[in-house]
N, CA, C and O of each residue as an XYZ file, in Angstrom:
268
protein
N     -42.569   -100.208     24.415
C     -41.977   -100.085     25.714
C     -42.519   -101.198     26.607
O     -43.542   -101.832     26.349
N     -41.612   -101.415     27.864
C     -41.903   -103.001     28.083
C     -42.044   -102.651     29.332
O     -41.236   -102.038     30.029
N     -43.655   -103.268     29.761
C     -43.979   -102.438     30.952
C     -43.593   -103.638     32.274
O     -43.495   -104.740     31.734
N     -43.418   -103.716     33.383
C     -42.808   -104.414     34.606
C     -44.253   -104.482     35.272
O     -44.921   -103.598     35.807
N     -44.462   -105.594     35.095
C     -45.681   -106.043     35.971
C     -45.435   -106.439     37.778
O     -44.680   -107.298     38.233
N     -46.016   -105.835     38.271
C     -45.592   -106.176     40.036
C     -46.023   -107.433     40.843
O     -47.009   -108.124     40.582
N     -45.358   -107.583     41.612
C     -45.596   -109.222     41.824
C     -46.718   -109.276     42.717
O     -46.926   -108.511     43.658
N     -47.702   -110.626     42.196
C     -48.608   -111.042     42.919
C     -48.377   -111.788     43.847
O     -47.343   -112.454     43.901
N     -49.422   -111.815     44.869
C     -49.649   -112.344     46.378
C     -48.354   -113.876     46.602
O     -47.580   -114.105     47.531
N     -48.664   -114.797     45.058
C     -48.068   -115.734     45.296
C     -46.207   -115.796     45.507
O     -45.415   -116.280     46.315
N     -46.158   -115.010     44.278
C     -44.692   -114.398     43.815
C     -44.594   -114.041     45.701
O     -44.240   -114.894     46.515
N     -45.006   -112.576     46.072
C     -44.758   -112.120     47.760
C     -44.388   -112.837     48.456
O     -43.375   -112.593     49.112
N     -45.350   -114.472     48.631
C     -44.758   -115.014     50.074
C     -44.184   -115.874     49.592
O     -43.823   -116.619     50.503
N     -43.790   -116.324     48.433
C     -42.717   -117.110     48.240
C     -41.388   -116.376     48.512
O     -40.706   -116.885     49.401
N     -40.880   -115.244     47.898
C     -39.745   -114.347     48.429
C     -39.860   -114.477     50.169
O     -38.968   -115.035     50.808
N     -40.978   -113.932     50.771
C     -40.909   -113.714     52.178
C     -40.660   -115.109     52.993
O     -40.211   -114.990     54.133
N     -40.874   -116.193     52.580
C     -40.319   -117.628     53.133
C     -38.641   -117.892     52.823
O     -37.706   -118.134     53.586
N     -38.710   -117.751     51.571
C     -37.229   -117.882     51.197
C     -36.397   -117.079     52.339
O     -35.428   -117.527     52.953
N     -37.151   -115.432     52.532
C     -36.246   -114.713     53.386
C     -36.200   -115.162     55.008
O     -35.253   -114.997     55.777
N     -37.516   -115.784     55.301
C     -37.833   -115.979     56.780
C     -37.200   -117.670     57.351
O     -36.664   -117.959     58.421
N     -37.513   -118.513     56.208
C     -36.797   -119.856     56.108
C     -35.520   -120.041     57.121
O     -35.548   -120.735     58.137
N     -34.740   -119.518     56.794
C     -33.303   -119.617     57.755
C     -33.722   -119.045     59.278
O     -33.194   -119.472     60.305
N     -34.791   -117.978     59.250
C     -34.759   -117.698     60.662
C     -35.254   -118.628     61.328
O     -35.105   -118.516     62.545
N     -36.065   -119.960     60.781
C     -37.140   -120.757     61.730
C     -36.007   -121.615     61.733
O     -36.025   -122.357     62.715
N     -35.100   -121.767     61.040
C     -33.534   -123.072     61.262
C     -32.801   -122.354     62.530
O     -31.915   -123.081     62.979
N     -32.935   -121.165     63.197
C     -32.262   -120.432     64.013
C     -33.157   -120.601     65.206
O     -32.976   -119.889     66.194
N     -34.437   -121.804     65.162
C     -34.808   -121.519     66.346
C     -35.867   -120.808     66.729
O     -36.195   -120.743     67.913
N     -36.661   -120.062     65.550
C     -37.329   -118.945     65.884
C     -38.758   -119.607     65.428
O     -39.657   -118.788     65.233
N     -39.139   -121.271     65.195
C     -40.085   -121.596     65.303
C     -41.342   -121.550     66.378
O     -42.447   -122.082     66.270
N     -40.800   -120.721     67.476
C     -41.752   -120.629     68.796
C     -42.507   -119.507     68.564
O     -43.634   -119.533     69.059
N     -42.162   -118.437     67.888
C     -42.749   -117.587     67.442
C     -44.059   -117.665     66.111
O     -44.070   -118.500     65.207
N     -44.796   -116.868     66.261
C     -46.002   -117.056     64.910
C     -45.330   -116.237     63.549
O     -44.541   -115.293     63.533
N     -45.830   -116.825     62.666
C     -45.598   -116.641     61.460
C     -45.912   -114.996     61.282
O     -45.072   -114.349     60.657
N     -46.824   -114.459     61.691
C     -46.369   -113.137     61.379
C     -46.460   -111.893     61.817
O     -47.020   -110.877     61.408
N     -45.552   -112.272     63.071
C     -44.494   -111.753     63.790
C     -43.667   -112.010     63.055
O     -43.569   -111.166     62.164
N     -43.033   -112.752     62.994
C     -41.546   -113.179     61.835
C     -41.741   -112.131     61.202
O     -41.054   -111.116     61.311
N     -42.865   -112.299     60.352
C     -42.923   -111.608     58.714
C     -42.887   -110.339     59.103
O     -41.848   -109.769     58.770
N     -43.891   -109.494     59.873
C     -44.050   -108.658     60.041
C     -42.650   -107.872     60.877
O     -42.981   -106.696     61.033
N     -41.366   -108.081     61.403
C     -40.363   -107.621     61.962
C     -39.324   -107.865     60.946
O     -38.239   -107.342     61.202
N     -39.404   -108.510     59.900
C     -39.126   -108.937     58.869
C     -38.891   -107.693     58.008
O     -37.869   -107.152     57.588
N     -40.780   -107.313     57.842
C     -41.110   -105.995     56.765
C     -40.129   -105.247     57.199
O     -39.107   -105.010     56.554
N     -40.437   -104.747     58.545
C     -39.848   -103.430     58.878
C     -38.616   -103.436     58.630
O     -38.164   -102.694     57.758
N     -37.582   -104.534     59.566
C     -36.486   -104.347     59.150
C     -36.054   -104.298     57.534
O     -35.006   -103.701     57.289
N     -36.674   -104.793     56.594
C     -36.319   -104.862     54.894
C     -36.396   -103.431     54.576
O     -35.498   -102.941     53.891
N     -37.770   -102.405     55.169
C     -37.804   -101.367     55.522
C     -36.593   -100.221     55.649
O     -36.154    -99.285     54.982
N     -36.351   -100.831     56.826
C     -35.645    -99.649     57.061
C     -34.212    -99.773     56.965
O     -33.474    -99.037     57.621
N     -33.760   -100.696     56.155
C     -32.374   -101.365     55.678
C     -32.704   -100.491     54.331
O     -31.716    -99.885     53.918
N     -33.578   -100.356     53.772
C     -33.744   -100.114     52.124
C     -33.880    -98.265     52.424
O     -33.457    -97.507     51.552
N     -34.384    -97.805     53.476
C     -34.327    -96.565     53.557
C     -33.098    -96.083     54.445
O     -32.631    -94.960     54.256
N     -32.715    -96.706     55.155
C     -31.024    -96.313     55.336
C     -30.363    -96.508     54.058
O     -29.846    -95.442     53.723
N     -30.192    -97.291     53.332
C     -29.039    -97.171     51.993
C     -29.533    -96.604     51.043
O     -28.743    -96.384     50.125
N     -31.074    -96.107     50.834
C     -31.101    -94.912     50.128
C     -30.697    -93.554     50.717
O     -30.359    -92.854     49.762
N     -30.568    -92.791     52.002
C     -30.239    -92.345     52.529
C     -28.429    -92.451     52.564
O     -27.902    -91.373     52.287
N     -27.812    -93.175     52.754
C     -26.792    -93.341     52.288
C     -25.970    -93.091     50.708
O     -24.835    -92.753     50.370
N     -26.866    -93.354     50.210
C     -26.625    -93.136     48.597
C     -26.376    -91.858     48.407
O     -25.394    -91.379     47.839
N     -27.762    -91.000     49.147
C     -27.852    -89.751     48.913
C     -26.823    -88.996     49.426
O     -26.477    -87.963     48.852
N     -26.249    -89.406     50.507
C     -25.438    -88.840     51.466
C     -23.861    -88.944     50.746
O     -23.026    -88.069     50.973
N     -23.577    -90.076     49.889
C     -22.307    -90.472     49.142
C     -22.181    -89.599     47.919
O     -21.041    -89.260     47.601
N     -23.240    -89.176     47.162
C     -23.844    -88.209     45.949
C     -23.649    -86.874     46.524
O     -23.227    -85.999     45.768
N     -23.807    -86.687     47.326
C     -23.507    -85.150     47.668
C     -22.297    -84.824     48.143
O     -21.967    -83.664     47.897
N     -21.193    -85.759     49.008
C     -20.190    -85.760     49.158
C     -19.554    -85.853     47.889
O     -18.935    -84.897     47.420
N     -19.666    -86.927     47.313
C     -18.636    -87.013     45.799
C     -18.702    -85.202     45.111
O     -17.888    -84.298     44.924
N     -20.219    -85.422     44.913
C     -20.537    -84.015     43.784
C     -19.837    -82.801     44.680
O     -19.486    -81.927     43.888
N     -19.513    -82.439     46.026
C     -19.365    -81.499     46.825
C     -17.520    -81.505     46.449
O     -17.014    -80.415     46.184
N     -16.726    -82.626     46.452
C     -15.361    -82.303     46.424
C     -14.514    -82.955     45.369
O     -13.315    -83.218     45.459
N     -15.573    -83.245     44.037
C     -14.836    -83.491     42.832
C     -15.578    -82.953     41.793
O     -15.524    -83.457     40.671
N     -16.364    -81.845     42.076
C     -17.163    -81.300     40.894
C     -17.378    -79.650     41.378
O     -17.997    -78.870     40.654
């Protein structure tokens, strides 16, 4: 069985630049680096726990009026 190793520190802020990158092209170089990151987290946050929440909410509707 093939186990999924989790990403290290380096792997992390390379994703988190890639994601923050376009915001400093928008201007948002006046701000510190992490502030960015950190309003960043949250929102990735709570985008990923709204559409699990959503999921759940689509799963119980389906299962409620076709099963």
């Amino acid at each position: 069985m093939a186990s999924i190793m989790p990403p290290n520190r380096s792997t992390t802020k390379s994703l988190a630049m890639i994601i923050l990158f376009p915001l400093f092209g928008l201007g948002l170089t006046t701000s510190s680096y992490s502030t960015i990151y950190s309003w960043t987290a949250v929102a990735l946050v709570c985008g990923s726990l709204g559409t699990y929440l959503l999921v759940r909410l689509r799963a119980r509707w389906l299962k409620r009026h076709y099963f």
